[in-house]
C-alpha positions as CSV (number, residue, x, y, z in Angstrom):
1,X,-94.7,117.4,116.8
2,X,-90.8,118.1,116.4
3,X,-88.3,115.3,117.5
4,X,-87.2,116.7,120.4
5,X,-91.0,116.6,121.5
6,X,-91.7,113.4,120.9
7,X,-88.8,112.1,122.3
8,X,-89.8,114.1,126.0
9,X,-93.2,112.3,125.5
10,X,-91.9,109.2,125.0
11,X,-89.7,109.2,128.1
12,X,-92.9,110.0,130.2
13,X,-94.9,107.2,129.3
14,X,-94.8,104.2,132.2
15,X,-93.4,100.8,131.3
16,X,-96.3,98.9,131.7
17,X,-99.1,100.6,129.6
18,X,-101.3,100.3,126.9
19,X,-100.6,102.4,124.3
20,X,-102.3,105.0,121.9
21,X,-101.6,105.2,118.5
22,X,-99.8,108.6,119.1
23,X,-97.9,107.0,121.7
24,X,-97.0,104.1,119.2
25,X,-95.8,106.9,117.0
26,X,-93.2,107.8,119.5
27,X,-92.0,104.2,120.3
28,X,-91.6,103.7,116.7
29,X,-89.6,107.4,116.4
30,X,-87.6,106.1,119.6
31,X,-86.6,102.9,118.6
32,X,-83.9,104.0,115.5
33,X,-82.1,106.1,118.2
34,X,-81.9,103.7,121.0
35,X,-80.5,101.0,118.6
36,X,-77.9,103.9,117.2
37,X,-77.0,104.1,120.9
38,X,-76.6,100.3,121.1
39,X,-74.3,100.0,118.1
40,X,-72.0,103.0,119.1
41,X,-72.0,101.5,122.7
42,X,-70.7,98.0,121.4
43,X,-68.1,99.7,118.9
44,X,-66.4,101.4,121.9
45,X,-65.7,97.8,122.9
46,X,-62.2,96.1,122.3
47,X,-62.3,94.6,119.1
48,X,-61.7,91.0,118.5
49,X,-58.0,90.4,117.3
50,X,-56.6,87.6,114.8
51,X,-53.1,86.2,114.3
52,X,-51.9,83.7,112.4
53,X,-49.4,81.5,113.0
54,X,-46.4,81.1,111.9
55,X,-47.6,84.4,109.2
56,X,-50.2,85.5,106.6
57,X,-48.9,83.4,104.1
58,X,-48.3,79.9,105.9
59,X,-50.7,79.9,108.1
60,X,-51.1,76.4,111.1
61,X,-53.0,77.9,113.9
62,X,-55.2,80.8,113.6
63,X,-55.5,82.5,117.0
64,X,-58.3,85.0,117.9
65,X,-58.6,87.5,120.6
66,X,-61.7,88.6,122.3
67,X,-61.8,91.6,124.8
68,X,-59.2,92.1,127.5
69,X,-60.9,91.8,130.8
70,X,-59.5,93.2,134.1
71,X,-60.2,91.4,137.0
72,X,-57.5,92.5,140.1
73,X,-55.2,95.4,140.6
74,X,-52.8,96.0,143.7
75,X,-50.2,99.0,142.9
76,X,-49.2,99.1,139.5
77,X,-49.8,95.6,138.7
78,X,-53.3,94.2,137.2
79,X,-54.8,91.0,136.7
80,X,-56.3,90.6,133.0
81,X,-58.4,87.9,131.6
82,X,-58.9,87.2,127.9
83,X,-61.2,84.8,125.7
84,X,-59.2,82.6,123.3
85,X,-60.1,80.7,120.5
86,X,-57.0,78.7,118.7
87,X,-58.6,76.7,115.1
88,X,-55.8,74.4,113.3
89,X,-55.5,75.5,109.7
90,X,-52.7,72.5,108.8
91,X,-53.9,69.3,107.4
92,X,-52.2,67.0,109.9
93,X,-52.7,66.9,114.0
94,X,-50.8,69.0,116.2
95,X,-49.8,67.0,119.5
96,X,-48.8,69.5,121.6
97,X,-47.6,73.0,120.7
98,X,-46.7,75.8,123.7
99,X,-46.6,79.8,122.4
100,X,-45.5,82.9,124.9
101,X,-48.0,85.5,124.4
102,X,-46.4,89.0,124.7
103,X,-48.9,92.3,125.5
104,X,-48.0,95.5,124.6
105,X,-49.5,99.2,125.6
106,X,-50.4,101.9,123.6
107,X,-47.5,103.6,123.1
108,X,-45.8,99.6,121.9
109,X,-44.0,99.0,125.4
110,X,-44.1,95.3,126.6
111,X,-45.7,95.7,129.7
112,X,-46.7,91.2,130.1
113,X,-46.7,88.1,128.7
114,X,-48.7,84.7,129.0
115,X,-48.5,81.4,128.3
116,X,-51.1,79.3,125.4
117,X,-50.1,75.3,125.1
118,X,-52.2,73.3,122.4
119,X,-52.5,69.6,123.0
120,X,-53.9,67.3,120.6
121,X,-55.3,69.6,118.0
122,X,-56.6,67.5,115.2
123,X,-56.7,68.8,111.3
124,X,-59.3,71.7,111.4
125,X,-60.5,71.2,115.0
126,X,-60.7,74.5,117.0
127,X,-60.5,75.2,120.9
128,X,-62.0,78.0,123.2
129,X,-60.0,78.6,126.5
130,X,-59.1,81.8,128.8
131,X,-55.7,82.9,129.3
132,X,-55.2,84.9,132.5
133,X,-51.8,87.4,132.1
134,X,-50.1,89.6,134.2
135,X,-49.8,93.7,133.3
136,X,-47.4,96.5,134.5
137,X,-48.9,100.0,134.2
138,X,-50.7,101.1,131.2
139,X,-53.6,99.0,129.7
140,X,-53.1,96.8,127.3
141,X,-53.7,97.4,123.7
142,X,-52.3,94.5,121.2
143,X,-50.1,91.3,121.7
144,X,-48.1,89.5,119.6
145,X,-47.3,85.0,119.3
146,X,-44.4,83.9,119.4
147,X,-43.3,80.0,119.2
148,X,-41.2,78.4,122.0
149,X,-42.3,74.8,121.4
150,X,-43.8,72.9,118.1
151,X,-43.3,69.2,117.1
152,X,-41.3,68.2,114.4
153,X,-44.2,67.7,111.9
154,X,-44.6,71.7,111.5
155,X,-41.1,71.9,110.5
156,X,-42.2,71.8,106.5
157,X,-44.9,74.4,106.7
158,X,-42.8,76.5,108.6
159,X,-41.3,79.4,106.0
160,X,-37.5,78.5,105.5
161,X,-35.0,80.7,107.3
162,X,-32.9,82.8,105.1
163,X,-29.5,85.3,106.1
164,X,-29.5,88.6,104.2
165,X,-25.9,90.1,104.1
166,X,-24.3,92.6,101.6
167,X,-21.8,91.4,99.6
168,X,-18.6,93.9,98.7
169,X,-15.4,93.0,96.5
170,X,-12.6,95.1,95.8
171,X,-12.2,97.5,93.5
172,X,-16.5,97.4,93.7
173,X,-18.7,97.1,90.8
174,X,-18.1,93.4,89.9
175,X,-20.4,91.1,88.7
176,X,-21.7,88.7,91.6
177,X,-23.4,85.5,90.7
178,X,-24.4,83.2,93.4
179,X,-24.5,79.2,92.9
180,X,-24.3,80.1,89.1
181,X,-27.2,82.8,89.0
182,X,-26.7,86.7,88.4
183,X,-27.6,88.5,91.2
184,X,-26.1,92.1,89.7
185,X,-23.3,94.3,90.7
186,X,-21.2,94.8,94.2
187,X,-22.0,95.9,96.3
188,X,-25.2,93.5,96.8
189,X,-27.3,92.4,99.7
190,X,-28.2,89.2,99.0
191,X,-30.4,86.6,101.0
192,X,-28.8,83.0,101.5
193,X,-31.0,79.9,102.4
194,X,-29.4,77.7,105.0
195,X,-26.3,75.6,103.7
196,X,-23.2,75.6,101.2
197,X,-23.1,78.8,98.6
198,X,-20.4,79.8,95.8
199,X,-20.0,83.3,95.5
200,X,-18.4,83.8,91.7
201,X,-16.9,87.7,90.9
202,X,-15.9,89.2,87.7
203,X,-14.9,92.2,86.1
204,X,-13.5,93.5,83.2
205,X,-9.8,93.9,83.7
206,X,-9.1,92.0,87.0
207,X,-8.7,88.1,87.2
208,X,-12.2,86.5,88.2
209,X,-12.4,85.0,91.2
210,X,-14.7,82.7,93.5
211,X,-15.2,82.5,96.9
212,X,-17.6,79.5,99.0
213,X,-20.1,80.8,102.1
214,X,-21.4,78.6,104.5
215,X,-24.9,79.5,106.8
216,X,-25.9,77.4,109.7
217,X,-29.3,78.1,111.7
218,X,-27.6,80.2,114.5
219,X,-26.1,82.5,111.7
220,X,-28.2,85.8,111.4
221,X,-28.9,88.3,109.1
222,X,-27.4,91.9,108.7
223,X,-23.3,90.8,108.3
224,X,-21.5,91.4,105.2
225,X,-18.7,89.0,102.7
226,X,-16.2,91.2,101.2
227,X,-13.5,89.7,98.5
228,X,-11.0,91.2,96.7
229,X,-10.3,90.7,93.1
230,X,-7.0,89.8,91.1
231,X,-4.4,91.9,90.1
232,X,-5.5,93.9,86.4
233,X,-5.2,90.9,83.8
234,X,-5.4,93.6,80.8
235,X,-4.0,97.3,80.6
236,X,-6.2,99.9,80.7
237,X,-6.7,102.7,78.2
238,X,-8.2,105.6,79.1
239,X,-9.2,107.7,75.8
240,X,-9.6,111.5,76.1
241,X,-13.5,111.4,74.9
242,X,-14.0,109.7,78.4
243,X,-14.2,106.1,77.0
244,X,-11.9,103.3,78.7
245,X,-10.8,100.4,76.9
246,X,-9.4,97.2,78.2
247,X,-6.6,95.6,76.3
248,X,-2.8,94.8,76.3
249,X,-1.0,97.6,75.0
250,X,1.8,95.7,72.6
251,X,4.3,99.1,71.7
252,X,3.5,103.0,71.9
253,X,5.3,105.5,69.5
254,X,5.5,109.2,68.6
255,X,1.9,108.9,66.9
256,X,0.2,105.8,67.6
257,X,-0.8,103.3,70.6
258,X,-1.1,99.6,69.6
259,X,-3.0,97.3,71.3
260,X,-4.3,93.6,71.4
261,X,-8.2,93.5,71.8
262,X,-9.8,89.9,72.0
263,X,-7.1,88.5,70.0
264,X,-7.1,91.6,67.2
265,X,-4.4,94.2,66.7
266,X,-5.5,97.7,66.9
267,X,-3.9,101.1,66.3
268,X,-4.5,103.8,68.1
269,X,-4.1,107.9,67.6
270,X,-1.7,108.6,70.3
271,X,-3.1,112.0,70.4
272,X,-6.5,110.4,71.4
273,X,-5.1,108.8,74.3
274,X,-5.1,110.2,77.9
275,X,-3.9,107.9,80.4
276,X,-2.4,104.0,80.3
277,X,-2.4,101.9,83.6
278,X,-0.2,99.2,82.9
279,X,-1.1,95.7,84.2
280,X,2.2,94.0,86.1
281,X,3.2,90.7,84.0
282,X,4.9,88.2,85.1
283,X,8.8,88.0,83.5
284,X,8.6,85.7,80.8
285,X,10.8,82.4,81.2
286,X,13.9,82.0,79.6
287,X,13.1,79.3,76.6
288,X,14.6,75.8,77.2
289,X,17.6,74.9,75.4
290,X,18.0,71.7,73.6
């Protein structure tokens, strides 16, 4: 008998019954389908959501989600319901803790919010609650935690804030250290940790410079420090292969270019030379009489 037979036969047979071996057959050929129907039946079902709190890779309190539940509509508002389980993952109690609880719809809008507040959550312990929350329009899909009250204790645990801003100087391509460590070349974005910084600049040709940032926790990220270097310290000697060479150009004839490198006299082809920016020095004092 083909599938389709035995499945006809099956669905004729009375619930309370004795059954044949050949009806046994068909209970047994029934059964894989009616549990495939079971599983695809539960997978259609909202799937249990976790967040962790603060993040990933701190975690204190790790929040799960069960399925949201609607329980009153009138116009475009609805009344949802959802089962809660909050488990501490720190290693100290929490003694009260409030979070707002923002839902969002499919297409990401924010369409309501709730309200979770922990109280006395030892080390480890776990609670199981329902929060009830509020919905315009479309049905709600995901949700995201976010912190409006913690004690002081979770301060430590909590990742440290940090200010990103890009960092310029004038002409660009200056070397940028900050508090004494390289951190490359102008333009920069750099992230600052909370506190006093010294921004140091240098390049090749201009005086080197320094210049002290300060970030406090209502600062914000996405701003940008811009300094401008020193007036040329050297001359610069711009060769016709392309190369450019910094140095103080001491005197300049028909056929040669002489210049002071790191201390060291050096003579140049003056037919090799394309272009010299002259540095401005300051006059030289008159020498003191005696």
């Amino acid at each position: 008998m083909d599938p389709k037979g035995a499945l006809y036969i099956c669905r004729k047979l009375p619930l309370f019954k004795i059954l044949s071996s050949g009806e046994k057959t068909c209970v047994k050929r029934l059964l894989p389908l009616l549990l495939l129907f079971a599983r695809a039946a539960q997978a259609r079902e909202t799937p249990a959501m976790t967040i962790l709190w603060p993040n990933d890779e701190h975690p204190v309190v790790r929040f799960t989600f069960g399925k949201f539940v609607k329980m009153s509509s009138a116009g475009s508002l609805s009344l949802y319901s959802v089962d809660v389980t909050a488990k501490s993952l720190w290693n100290k109690p929490i003694p009260e803790a409030s979070f707002d609880a923002f839902f969002f719809a499919k297409d990401n809008m924010r369409i309501g919010d709730g309200y979770i507040n922990l109280n006395h959550l030892g080390a480890g312990e776990m609670v199981r609650f329902s929060l009830t929350f509020q919905v315009t329009g479309a049905q709600p899909v995901t949700l995201k935690i976010v912190a409006n009250r913690v004690p002081n204790e979770l301060g430590p645990v909590a990742p440290p804030k940090k200010i990103r801003l890009t960092v310029y100087s004038v002409p660009s391509g200056a070397k940028l250290k900050v508090d004494g460590v390289d951190a490359g070349e102008t333009p920069k974005q750099v992230e600052f940790a909370l506190g006093k910084h010294l921004l140091q600049f240098n390049r090749e040709g201009y005086n080197s410079g320094s210049f002290p940032v300060e970030f406090g926790p209502d600062d914000v990220s996405g701003g940008t420090v811009s300094y401008e270097l020193g007036a040329l310290a050297h001359d610069t000697v711009e060769m016709r292969d392309g190369s450019t060479l910094t140095a103080d150009v001491e005197s300049m004839d028909a056929t040669s270019v002489v210049v002071r490198m790191v201390g060291n006299l050096q003579t140049l082809d003056r037919n090799q030379v394309k272009r010299i920016l002259l540095a401005q020095r300051e006059p030289a004092s008159d020498a003191v009489q005696k």
